[in-house]
C-alpha positions in Angstrom: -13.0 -40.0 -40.7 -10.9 -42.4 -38.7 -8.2 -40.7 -36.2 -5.1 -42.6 -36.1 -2.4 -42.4 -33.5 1.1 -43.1 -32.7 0.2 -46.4 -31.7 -1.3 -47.6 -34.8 -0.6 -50.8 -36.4 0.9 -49.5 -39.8 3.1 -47.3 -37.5 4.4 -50.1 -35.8 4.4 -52.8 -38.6 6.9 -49.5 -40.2 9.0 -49.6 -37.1 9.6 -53.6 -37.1 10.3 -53.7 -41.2 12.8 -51.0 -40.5 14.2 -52.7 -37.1 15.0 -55.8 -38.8 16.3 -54.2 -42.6 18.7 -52.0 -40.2 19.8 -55.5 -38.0 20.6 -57.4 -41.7 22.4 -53.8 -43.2 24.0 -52.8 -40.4 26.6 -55.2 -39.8 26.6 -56.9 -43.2 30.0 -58.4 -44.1 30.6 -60.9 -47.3 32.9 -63.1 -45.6 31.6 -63.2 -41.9 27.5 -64.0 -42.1 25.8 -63.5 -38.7 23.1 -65.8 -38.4 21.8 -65.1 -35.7 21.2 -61.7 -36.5 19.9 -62.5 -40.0 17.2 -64.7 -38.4 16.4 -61.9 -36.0 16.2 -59.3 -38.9 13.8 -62.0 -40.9 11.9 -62.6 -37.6 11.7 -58.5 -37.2 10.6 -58.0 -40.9 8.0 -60.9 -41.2 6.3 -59.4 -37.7 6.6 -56.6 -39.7 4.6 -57.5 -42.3 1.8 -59.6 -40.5 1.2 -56.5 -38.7 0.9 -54.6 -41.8 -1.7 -56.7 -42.8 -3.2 -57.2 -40.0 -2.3 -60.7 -39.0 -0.8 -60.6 -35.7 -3.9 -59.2 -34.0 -3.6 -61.2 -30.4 -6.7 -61.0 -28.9 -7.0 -62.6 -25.3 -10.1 -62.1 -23.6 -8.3 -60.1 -21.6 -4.9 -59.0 -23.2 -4.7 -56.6 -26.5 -1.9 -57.2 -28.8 -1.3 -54.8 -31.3 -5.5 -54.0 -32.0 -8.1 -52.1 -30.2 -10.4 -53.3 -28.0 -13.2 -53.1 -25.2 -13.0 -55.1 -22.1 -15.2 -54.9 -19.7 -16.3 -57.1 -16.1 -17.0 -60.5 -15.9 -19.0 -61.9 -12.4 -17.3 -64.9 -11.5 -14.0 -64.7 -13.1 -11.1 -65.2 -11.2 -8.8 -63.5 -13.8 -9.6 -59.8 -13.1 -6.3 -58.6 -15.0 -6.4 -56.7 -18.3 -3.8 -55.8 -20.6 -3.3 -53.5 -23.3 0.0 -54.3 -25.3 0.9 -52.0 -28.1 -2.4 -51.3 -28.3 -5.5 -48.8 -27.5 -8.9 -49.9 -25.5 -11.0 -49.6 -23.0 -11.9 -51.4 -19.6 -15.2 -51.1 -18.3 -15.0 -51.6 -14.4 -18.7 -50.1 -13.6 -21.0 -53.3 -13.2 -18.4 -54.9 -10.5 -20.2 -55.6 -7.6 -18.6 -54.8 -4.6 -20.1 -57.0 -1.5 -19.0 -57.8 2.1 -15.8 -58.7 0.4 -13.2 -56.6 -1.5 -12.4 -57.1 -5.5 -9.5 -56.7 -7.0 -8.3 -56.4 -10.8 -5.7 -54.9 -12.6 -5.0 -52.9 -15.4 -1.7 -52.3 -17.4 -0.9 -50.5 -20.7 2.1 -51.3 -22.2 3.3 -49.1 -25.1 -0.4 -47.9 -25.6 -3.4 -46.1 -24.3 -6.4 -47.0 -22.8 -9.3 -45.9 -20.3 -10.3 -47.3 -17.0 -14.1 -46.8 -16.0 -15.2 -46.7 -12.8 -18.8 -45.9 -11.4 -18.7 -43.2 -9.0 -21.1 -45.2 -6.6 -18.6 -48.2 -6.2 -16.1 -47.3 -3.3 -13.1 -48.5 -5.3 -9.2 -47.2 -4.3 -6.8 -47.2 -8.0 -3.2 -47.8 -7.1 -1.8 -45.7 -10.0 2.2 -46.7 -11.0 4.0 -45.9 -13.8 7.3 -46.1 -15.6 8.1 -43.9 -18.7 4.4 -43.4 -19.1 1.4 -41.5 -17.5 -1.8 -42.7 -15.6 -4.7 -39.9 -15.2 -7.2 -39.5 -12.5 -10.3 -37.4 -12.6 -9.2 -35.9 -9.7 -6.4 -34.4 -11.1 -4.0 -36.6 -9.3 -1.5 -37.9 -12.4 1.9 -40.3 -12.7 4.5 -40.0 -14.9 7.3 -42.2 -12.7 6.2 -43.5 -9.8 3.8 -44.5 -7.4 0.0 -42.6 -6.2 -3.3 -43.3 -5.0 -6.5 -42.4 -6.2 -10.2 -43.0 -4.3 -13.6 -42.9 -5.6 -16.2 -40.5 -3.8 -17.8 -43.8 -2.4 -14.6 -44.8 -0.8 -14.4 -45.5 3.1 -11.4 -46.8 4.6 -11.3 -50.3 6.1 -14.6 -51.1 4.1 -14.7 -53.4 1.5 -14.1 -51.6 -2.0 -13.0 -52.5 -5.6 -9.4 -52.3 -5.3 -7.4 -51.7 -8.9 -3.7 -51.6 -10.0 -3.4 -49.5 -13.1 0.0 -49.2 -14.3 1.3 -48.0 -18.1 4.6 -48.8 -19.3 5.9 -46.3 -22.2 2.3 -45.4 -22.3 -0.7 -44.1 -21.6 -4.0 -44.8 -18.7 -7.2 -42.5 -18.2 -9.4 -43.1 -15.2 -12.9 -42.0 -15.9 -16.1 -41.9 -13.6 
């Protein structure tokens, strides 16, 4: 059986239709036509649809539009930032090799959920932030609004170490070791 959530992209192909049939009804006068409106409602309600059928599916190598997705390291890229935009996935952080220098990457969830994982062996130090959503350590440590700071159990200060900003917007981040 497949589990759905609130983030799913019927729910949110649902959500545009209605956005842009409420922009075209609510104001609706015979004389005075807003068309401007009217091509944001039809902009809204084809969105709508594409999502409904899947069409929209933006797929970055690392960015997640409306989809699900697993992301995980690559050695060598310079573009360590991965996004997860009304969507779910995971990010697999465990085969980054951390030197004589420090890596960084970065992690953000907007109007999703997704899960960060870390190897317990890498010293890495998360800089967790959030704004109207939640990020999870395994610590316990949490954010709903704000700012915190979570270590690995191979962290040493001043050492070099995999250093991660995770941040959700309206939504949802789980750090796992």
């Amino acid at each position: 059986m497949k589990m759905t959530n609130l983030f799913d992209g019927i729910f949110w192909g649902i959500v545009l239709i209605a956005l842009g049939v409420w922009f075209l009804v609510r104001k609706y006068v015979p004389v005075n036509i807003p068309v401007i409106r009217i091509l944001i409602a039809v902009l809204f309600v084809y969105v709508g649809v594409r999502v409904l059928i899947h069409g929209p599916s933006v797929r970055d190598r690392n960015t997640v539009v409306f989809s699900q997705s697993e992301m995980s390291y690559v050695s060598g890229e310079k573009d360590n930032e991965y996004n997860m935009i009304f969507s779910s996935g995971n990010v697999d952080l465990t085969g980054v090799p951390v030197g004589d220098r420090s890596v960084s990457a970065e992690v953000n969830v907007i109007f999703g959920s997704g899960t960060l994982r870390l190897n317990p062996a890498v010293p890495a130090r998360v800089h967790m932030s959030s704004a109207f959503g939640s990020v999870h350590a395994p610590d316990g440590k949490s954010v709903t609004f704000g700012d915190t700071v979570f270590v690995t159990p191979a962290y040493k200060a001043g050492a070099p170490a995999l250093e991660v900003k995770a941040a959700a917007v309206f939504g949802s981040l789980r750090i796992q070791l």
